[in-house]
N, C-alpha and C positions, 0 to 999 in steps of 0.2 A: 589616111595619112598621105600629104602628098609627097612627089618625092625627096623635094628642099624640105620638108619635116623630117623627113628619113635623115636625110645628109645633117641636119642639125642634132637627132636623136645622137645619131651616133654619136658624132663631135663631143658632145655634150657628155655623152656615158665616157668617153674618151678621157676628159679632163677632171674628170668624177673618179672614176677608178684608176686611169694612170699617172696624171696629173698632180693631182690631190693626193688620190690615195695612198700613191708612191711619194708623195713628196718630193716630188721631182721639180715642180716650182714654189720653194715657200710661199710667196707672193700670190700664188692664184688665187688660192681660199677665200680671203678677204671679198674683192672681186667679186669670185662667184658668189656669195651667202648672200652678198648686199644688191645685187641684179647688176651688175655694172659689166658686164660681158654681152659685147653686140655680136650675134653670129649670123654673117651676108654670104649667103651663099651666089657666088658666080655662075650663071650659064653660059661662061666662054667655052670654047672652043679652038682658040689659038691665042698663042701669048700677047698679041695687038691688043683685042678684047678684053683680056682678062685685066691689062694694064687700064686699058681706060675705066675698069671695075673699080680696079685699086686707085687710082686719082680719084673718081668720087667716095670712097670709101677714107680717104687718107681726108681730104674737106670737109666729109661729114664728121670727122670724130675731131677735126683740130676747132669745131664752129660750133659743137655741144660740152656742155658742160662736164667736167670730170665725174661731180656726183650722179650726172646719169648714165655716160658711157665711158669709162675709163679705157675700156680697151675693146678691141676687134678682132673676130677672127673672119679673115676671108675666106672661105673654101672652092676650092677649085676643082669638083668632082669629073669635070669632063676635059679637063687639057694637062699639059706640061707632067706625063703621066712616069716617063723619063726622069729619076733624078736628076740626071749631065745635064738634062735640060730646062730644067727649073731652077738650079741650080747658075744657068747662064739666065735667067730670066731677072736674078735678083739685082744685076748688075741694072736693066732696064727700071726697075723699081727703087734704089737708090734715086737715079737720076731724076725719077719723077719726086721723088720726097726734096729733091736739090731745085729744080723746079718751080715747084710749087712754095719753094722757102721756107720749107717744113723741117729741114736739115737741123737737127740740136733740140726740135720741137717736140717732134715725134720720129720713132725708132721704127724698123720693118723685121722681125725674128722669123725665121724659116720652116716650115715642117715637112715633114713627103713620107707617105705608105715605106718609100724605099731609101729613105733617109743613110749617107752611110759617111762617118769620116774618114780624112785621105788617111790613108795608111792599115787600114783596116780592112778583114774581112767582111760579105754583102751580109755574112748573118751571125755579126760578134754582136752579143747581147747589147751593148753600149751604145750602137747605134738605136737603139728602141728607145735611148732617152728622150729623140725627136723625133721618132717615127709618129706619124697621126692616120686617120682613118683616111685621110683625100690631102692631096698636095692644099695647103694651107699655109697663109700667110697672117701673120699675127702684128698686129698694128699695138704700139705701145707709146705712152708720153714719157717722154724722157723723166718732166717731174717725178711721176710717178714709180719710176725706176729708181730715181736719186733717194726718195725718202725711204722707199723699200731697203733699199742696200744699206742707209744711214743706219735704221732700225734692225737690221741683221747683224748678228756678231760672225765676223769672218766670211764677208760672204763668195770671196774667193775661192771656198770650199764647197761651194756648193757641186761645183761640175765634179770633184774626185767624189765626196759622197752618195751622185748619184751615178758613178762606175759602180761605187762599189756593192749600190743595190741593185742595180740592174745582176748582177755577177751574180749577187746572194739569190737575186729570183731566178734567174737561168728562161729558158726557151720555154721550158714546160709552163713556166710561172706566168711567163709575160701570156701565152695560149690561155690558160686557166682565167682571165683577165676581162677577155672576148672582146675586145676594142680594137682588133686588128684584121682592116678590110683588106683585101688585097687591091689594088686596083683593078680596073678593066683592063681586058688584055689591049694592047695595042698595036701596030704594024711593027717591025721589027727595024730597029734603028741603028749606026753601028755603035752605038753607046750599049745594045741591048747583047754583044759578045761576051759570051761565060769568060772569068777573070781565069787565068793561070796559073 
């Protein structure tokens, strides 16, 4: 196995068991059953790279057909290892989807090892709703989103029901799961200061 099989294994066991499993995206299932998930793994190394990853990867899926590639996940096992800073990368990534006139087309959803919303603690179970195995960016067509949600009853619900499973599983739960890579350590940043 090499090692982009590895980074796709996981990914993969990822949206299998946490994903899926958890229900944490009604929508994915579909998707995944019928092969319509492209998984492209990045050898960037700094967020220049990784972006030029993502404009061919944003071209390729708005220039292939729906029934073959519906959706994308990028992974970005060796950079932006930094939430704060993946997190300012997405800013550079909009732009390119504005760019590219891709804006309304298709969508860019975020994920990162150390995923955390503002106002919260680095290890409240709720941020594990978007925690993934490697900083990953998840390429979407809007179509595809609008029929999803048309065919969901409430689907404004979705983000309070998957608090409230994330809560019902706890820390132990989310461990028992085994789809949760740490990242590689990296140099220390001043983003990387214990919180107070």
């Amino acid at each position: 196995m090499t090692p982009d099989d590895t980074v796709i294994a996981d990914t993969r066991a990822w949206l299998e068991r946490a994903v899926i499993g958890l229900n944490l995206c009604p929508f994915a299932k579909s998707v995944h059953v019928k092969g319509q998930v492209h998984y492209a793994v990045s050898h960037a190394t700094s967020w220049q790279d990784l972006l030029a990853n993502l404009i061919t990867e944003l071209k390729d899926l708005a220039a292939i057909e729906p029934q073959v590639r519906d959706t994308t996940l990028l992974i970005a096992p060796e950079c932006l290892h930094d939430f704060l800073d993946f997190n300012d990368f997405l800013a550079e990534a909009d732009r390119a989807l504005e760019n590219l006139a891709l804006d309304g087309v298709l969508q860019i959803a975020s994920l990162h090892p150390r995923y955390q919303f503002a106002g919260t603690a680095e290890d409240d179970i709720t941020n594990f709703t978007n925690r993934s195995p490697y900083p990953t960016l998840h390429l979407l067509r809007e179509d595809s989103i609008d029929r999803a949600v048309a065919a969901f009853p409430n689907p404004e619900s979705i983000f309070e029901v998957n608090m409230q499973t994330m809560e019902r599983l706890g820390l132990e739960g989310w461990a028992a799961l085994k789809v949760d890579r740490t990242a590689p350590p990296v140099a220390s940043s001043p983003h990387d200061t214990p919180k107070t």
